[in-house]
C-alpha positions in Angstrom: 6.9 21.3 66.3 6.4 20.9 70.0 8.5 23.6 71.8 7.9 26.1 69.2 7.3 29.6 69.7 5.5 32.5 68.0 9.0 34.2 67.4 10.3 30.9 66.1 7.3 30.6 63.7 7.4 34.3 62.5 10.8 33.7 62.1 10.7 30.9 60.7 8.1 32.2 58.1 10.9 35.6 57.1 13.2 32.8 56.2 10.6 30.6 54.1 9.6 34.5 52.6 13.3 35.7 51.8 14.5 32.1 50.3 11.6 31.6 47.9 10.8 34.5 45.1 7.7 32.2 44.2 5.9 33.4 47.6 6.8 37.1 47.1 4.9 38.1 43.7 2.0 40.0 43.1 0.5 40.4 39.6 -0.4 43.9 38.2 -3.9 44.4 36.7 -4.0 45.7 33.0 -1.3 45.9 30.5 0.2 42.5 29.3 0.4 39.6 32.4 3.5 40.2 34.5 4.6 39.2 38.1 6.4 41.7 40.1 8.7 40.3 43.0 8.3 42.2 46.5 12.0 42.5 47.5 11.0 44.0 50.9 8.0 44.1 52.9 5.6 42.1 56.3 3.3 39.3 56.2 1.3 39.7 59.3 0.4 36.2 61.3 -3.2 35.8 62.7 -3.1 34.5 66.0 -6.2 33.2 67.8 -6.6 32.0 71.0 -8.2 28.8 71.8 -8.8 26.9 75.1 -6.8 24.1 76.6 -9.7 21.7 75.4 -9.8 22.8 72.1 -6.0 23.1 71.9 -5.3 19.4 72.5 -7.3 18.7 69.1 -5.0 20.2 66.7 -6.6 18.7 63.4 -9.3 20.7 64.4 -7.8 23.4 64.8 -6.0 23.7 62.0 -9.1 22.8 59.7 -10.7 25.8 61.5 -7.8 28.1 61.1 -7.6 26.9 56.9 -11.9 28.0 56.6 -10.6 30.9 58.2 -7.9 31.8 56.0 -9.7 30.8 52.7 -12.8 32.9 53.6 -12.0 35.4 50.9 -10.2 35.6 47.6 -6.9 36.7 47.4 -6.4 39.9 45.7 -3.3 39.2 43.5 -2.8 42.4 42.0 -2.5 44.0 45.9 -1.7 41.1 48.7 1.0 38.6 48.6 -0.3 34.9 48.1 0.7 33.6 51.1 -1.5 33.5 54.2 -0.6 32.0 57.9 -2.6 31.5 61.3 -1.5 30.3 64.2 -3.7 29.5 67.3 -2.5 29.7 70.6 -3.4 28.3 74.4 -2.0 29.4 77.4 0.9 31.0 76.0 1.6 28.1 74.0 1.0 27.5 70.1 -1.0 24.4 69.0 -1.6 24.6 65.6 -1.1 26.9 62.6 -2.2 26.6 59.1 -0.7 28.1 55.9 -3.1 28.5 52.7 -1.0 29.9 49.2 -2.8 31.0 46.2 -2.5 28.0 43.3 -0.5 30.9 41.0 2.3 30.0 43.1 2.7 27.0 44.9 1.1 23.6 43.5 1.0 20.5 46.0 4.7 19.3 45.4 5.9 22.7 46.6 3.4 22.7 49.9 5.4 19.8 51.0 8.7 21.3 50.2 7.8 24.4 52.7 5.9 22.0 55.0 9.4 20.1 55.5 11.2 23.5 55.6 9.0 25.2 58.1 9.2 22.0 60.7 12.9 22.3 60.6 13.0 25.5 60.7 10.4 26.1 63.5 12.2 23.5 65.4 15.6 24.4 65.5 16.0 28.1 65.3 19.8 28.2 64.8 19.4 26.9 61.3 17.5 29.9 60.5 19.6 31.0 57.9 18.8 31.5 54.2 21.4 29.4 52.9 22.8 28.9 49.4 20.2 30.3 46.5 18.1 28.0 45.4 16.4 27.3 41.7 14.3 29.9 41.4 11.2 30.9 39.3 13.4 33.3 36.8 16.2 30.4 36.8 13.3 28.2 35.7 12.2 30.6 32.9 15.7 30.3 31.2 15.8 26.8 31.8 12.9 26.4 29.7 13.9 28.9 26.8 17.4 27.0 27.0 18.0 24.8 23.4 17.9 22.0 25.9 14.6 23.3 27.3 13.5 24.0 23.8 14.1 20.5 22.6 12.9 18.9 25.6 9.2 21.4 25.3 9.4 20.0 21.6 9.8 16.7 22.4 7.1 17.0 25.0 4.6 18.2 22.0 5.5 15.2 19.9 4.6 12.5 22.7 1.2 14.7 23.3 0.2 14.8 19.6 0.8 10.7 19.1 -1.0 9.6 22.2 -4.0 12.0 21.4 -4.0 10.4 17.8 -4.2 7.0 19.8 -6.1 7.3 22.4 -9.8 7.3 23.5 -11.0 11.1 23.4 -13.4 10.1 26.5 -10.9 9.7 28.6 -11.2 13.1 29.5 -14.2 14.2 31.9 -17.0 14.7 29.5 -19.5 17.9 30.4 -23.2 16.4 30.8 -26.1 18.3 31.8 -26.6 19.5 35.2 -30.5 19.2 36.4 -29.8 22.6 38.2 -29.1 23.9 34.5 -25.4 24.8 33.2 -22.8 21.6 32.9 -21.3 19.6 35.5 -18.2 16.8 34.9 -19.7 13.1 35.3 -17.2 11.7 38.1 -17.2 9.3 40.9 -15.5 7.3 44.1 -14.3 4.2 44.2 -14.0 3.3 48.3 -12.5 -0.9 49.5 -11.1 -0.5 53.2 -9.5 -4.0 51.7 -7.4 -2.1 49.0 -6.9 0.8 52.1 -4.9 -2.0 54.3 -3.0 -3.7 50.9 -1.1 -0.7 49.6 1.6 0.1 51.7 2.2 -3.9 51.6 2.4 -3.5 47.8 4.1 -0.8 48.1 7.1 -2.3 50.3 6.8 -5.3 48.1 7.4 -3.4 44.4 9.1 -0.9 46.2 6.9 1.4 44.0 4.5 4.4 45.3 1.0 3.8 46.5 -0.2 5.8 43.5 1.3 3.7 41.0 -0.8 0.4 43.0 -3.5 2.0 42.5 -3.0 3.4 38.7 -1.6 -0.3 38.2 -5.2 -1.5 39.5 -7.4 0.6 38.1 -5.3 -0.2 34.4 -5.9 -4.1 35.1 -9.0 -3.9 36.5 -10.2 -1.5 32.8 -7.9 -4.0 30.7 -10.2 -6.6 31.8 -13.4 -5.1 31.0 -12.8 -3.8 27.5 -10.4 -6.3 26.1 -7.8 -4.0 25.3 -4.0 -4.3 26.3 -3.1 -0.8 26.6 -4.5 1.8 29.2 -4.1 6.0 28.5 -5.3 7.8 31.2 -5.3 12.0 31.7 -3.2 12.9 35.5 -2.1 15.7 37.4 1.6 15.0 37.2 4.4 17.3 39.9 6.6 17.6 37.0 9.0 17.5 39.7 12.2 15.4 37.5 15.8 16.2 38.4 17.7 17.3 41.3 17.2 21.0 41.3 13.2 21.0 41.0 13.0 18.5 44.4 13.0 21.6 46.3 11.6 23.9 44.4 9.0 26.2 44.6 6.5 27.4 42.3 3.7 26.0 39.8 5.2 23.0 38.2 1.6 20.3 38.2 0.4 20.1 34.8 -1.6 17.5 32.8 0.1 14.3 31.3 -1.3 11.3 29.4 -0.2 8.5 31.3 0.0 5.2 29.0 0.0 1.7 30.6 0.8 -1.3 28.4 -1.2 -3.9 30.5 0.5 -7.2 29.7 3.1 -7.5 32.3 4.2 -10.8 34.0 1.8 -10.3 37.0 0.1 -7.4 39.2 3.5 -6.8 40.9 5.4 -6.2 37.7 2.6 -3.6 36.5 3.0 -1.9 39.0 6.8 -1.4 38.7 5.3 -0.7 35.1 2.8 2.2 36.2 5.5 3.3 38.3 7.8 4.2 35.5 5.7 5.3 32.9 4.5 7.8 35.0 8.1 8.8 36.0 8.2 9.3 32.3 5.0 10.7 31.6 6.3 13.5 34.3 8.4 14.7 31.4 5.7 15.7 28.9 4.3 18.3 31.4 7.1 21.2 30.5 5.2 21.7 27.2 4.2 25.5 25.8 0.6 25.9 26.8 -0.5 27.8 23.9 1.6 25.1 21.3 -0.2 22.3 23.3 -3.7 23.7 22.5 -3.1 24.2 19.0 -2.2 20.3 18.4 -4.9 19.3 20.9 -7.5 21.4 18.8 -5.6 19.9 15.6 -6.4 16.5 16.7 -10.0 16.9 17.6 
């Protein structure tokens, strides 16, 4: 934020550090997989400096500082998973950058400390901890609760019907890479028209852009093979009821997202797409290991 100084990002960083366990764990080598929480320690800051020029482009910038930061592997048995730059002219910060290892933080949780940071960095008296939040642990016994138990259970159920449905090449099928080994068969679809209709459709449905473009992409395939009903594979946040919106850890997991495609008009499928992937959200707190062992069931 504009006014913001190295104290108030460092400081602004011990809070983001001391309210979320999830950026504090490292993960022992040998013996059976744990994560031990540091409860006490520094994160040091790269600062660079930069000219005035170079400072008034602070996309740039920050691109530069990310290469920077992901020019080596984190070590996740030794160093924490969080890493932070900031680059600096004239006294003055311009950009920073922040790169955490995928073991803790997926996308959903990058926004959650983006908006935490900003507020933080911006108004240093609110630089307090505040009340615990849901934490990693608190998630864990969530999950093993009989609510979490039924709820992992039911999960499993909705995976094993819609694999015993669907098309299996829905999924990216390995071909043969002229380089030798495998590569995935994939592809972009670019319209600067569909660019400039979304956030119309998305004010009109008052669904999210995603779900325009799921709703498309499920009329446009309805179309082409003649059948009603669209099951795609996603990335899904996982991110359903009040106490996950701000949490932080590694929630993203795979969901089948089914789209019944006879709705009353492109408006209504997407309200459609919208919901069923609210719902599909739900399928993505499912036991790895049970998940594999019906997927390899069903093949």
């Amino acid at each position: 934020p504009d006014g913001a100084t190295l104290d108030d990002i460092a400081a602004a960083f011990s809070v983001l550090m001391a309210r979320h366990e999830s950026l504090r764990p490292t993960f022992p080598a040998g013996g059976p997989p744990v994560q031990r929480v540091t409860q006490s320690g520094e994160l040091t800051i790269d600062v660079y400096e930069v000219d005035a020029e170079q400072g008034d482009d602070g996309a740039a910038v920050a691109t530069a500082l990310i290469a920077r930061l992901r020019s080596a592997e984190f070590d996740l048995a030794a160093d924490l998973p969080v890493r932070v730059a900031v680059a600096i002219s004239q006294g003055r910060p311009r950009a920073a950058a922040v790169v955490y290892s995928h073991m803790v933080a997926d996308l959903g949780s990058m926004a959650v400390l983006g908006s935490e940071f900003t507020q933080l960095a911006r108004e240093p008296a609110s630089q307090d901890l505040g009340p615990p939040g849901h934490q990693p642990l608190d998630q864990a016994v969530a999950e093993r609760s009989p609510r979490g138990r039924r709820m992992a259970e039911a999960a499993l159920r909705s995976w094993e019907t819609q694999l015993r449905s669907m098309p299996q090449c829905t999924y990216a099928v390995p071909r043969e890479d002229p380089g030798g080994g495998d590569a995935v068969l994939s592809g972009w679809l670019w319209s600067a028209a569909a660019a400039h209709a979304l956030p119309h459709i998305a004010a009109r449905t008052r669904a999210s852009p995603q779900a325009a473009v799921l709703a498309a992409l499920c009329a446009v395939l309805s179309l082409r093979t003649g059948q009603a009903r669209c099951s795609l594979t996603g990335l899904l946040h996982n991110r359903f009821g009040s106490r996950l919106r701000s949490y932080v850890g590694s929630l993203a997991s795979d969901a089948i997202i089914t789209v019944d495609t006879d709705a009353r008009g492109f408006d209504d499928l997407v309200r459609r797409a919208g919901m069923t992937t609210l719902r599909a959200g739900k399928g993505g707190l499912v036991d790895g290991n049970e998940l594999q062992r019906v997927v390899d069931e069903v093949e």
